[in-house]
N, C-alpha and C positions, 0 to 999 in steps of 0.2 A: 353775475359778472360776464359782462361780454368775452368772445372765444375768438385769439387769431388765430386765422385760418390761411396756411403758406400753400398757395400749389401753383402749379403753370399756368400762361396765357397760351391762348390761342390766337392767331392772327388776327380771324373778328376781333378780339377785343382791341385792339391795336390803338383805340382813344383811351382807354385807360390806361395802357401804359404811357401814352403823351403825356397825359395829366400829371403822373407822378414824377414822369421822368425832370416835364420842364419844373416843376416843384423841387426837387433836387437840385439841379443848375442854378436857380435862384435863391435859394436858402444856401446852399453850400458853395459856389464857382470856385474856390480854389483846393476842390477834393475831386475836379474831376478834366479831362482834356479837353470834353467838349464844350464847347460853351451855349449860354441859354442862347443868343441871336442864330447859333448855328442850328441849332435845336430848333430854333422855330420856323425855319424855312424850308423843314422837310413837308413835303408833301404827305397823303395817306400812303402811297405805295412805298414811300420809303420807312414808313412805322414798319408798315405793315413787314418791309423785309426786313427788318429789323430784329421783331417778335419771332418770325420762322426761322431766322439764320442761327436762333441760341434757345440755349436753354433757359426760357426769360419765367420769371416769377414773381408774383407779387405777394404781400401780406394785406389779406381784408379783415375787419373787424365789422359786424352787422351791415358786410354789403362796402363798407368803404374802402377805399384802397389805402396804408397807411404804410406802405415800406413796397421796396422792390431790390432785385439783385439778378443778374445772371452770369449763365459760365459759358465758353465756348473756346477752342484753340484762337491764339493769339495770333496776328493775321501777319506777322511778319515771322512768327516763329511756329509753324506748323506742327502740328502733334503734341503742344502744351498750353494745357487748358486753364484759361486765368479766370477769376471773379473780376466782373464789373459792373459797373454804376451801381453798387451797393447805396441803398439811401431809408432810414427811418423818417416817418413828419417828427416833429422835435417831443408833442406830447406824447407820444409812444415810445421815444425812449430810452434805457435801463429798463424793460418789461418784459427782458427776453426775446424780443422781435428780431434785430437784428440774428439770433442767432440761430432763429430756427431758419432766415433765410438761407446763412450761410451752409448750414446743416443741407436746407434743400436743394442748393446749388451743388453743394462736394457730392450728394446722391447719385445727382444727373450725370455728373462725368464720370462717377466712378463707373459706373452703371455702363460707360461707352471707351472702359478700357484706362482713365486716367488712375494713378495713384498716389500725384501729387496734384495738386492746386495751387497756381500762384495769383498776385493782386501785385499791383503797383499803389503805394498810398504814402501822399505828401506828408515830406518828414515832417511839417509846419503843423501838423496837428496830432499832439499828444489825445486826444481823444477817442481817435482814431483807432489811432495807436495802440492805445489799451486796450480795446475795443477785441483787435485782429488776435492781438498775443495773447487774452483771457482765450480766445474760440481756440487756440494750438496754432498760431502762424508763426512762424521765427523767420525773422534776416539772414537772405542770402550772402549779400553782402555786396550785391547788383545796387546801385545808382542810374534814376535815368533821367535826364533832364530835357522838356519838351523845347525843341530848337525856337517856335515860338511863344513862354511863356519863361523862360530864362530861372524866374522867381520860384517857383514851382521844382522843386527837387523830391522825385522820388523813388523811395523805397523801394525794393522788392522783397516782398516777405512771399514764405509758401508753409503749406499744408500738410503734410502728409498722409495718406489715405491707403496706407501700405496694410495695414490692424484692422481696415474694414473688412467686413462680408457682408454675403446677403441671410439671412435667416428667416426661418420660417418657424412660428412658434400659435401658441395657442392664446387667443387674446379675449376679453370682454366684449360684446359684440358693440357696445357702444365707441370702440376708439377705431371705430369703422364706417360709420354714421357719415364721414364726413368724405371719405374715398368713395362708397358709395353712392351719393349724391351729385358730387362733381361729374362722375363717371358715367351712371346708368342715370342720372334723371336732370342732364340738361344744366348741372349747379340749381336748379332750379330750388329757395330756400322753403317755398310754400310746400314742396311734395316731400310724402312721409317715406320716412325710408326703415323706421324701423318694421319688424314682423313679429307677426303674435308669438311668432315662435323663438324670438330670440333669445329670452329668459331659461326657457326649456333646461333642464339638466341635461336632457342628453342630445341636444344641438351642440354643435361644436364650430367653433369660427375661428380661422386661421387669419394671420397677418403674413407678408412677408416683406422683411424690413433691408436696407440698404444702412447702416450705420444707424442715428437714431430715426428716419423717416420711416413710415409708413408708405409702402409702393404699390402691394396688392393686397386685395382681400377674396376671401371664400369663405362661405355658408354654407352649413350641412345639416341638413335636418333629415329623423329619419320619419320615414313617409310609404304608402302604397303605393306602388308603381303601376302609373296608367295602361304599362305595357304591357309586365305581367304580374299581373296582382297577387302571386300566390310566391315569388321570389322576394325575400329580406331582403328590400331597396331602404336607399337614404336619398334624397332628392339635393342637388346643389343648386345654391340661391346665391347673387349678390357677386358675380365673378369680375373685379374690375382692378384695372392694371390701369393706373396714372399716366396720363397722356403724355409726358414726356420720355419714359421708359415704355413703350408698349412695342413689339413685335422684336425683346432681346432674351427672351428665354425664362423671364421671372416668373411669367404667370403658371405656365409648363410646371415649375419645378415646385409648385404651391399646390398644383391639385397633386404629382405625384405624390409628394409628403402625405397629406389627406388622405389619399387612396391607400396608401401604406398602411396608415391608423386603421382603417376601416378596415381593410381584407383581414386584421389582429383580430379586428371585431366579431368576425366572422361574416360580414354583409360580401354578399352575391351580387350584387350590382349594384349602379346607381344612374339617377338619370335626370334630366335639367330641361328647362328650356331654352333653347339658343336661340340668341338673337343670330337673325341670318347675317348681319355680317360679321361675324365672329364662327361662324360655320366652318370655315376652313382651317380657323384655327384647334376646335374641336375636331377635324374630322383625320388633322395631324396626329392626334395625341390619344387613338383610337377606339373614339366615339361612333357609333355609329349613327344614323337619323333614321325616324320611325315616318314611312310614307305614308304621305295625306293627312299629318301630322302640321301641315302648316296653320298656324293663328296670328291673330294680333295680341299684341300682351293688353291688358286693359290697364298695365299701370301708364304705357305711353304711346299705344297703341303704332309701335314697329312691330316688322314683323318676324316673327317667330317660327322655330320645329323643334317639337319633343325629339329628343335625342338619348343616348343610353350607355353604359361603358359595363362588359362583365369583366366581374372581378377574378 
């Protein structure tokens, strides 16, 4: 059975969001403001600001794009964060798609301070409708009617995001396969990402989650240390923080959890290879790096420094 797969665009992709987005406009025009002629006369810099200005998402099934959604502050009402252009293709769905989008979008804002999420959606579609209030949306009791679409009356329902946290827990190394991948190897679907060692008993792989998404992952295997071979080391593998939440503290509070388990363990150290752009972010969270230690990794050949943290 095919696996959707919900996570951020990047600005390159910015045709793939055209794609779905004008697929939406035309399949649906009276579930959304913009219209498809408006839609088709943006140029690429204006996708492309588009994709950077939000928190924009899509859902792939082997490579296809089949749904999309994003969230960002509402540009007349500053500091509240709305869902828009939510859109499934029709055979996808009731398949659960829509809602893992919505799920990925409430993450990204909660993630940037919101705790509630609002949508605008025309009262003219009970589908919709059900749709929003199954995921936890309710009526405000806000009306808004677009000055030029008269016909078009909508709703404002919101969210609440007040019960969320972020957690960190210990997970099957396979529902990380896919954070992984996006992260450290390009989305590239051809490159492997499991390790020999993932099965291991006494490997351990942490998630840490934003409501039901998955945000970050870490890998722990315990290993000889190239540095000093004679100290109980566990080596960290796989450290990747989803590109729409990266540099807000999640990743930080994933290895301390980890490093906790471990110092119970009695483990004395542990040590990783960093990628060098990510150097700074270890060198915060008091890592040190081992000189003339620099390589290229052979899984994607960027460059690398063994690095180490004592326990």
């Amino acid at each position: 059975m095919s696996t959707v797969i919900v996570r951020p665009l990047t600005s390159d992709e910015w045709s793939r969001y055209r794609e779905i987005r004008l697929e939406s406009l035309a399949d649906e025009p009276s579930a959304y403001g913009l219209t498809l002629a408006e839609a088709e006369q943006w140029d690429e810099s204006k996708w492309r600001e588009r994709v950077s200005a939000r928190s924009l998402f899509v859902a792939e099934v082997d490579g296809r794009v089949v749904g999309t959604a994003n969230g960002a502050p509402h540009e007349s009402q500053p500091g509240e964060y709305f869902l828009f252009g939510m859109y499934v293709t029709p055979e996808w769905r009731g398949r659960g798609v829509a809602e893992q989008l919505i799920d990925a979008v409430s993450a990204s804002v909660w993630c940037r301070g919101a705790r509630q999420i609002d949508l605008f959606v025309n009262a003219g579609l009970p589908r919709a409708l059900g749709l929003y209030t199954k995921a936890g949306f309710e009526r405000t009791g806000d009306v808004h009617e677009l000055p030029d679409r008269p016909e078009m009356r909508m709703w404002r329902l919101r969210r609440s995001l007040e019960d969320w946290t972020f957690e960190v827990r210990l997970v099957d190394p396979e529902e990380l396969y896919a954070l992984r991948r996006r992260v450290l190897r390009f989305n590239d679907p051809s490159k492997v990402v499991a390790d020999p060692r993932d099965g291991e008993s006494t490997s351990r792989h942490y998630g840490g989650f934003v409501g039901p998404r998955l945000v970050v992952s870490a890998s722990w295997y315990p290993s000889t240390s190239p540095i000093h071979p004679g100290v109980e080391t566990w080596q960290l593998r796989y450290m990747a923080t989803d590109a729409d939440v990266q540099g807000l503290g999640l990743g930080r509070t994933v290895i301390e959890v980890a490093l906790a388990d471990l110092r119970a363990l009695g483990v004395a150290q542990v040590w990783a290879n960093g990628r060098d752009t990510a150097l700074g972010f270890y060198d915060s969270t008091g890592w040190s790096r081992v000189p003339g230690s620099e390589h290229l990794s052979p899984e994607t050949q960027l460059p690398h420094t063994v690095i180490y943290r004592n326990l």
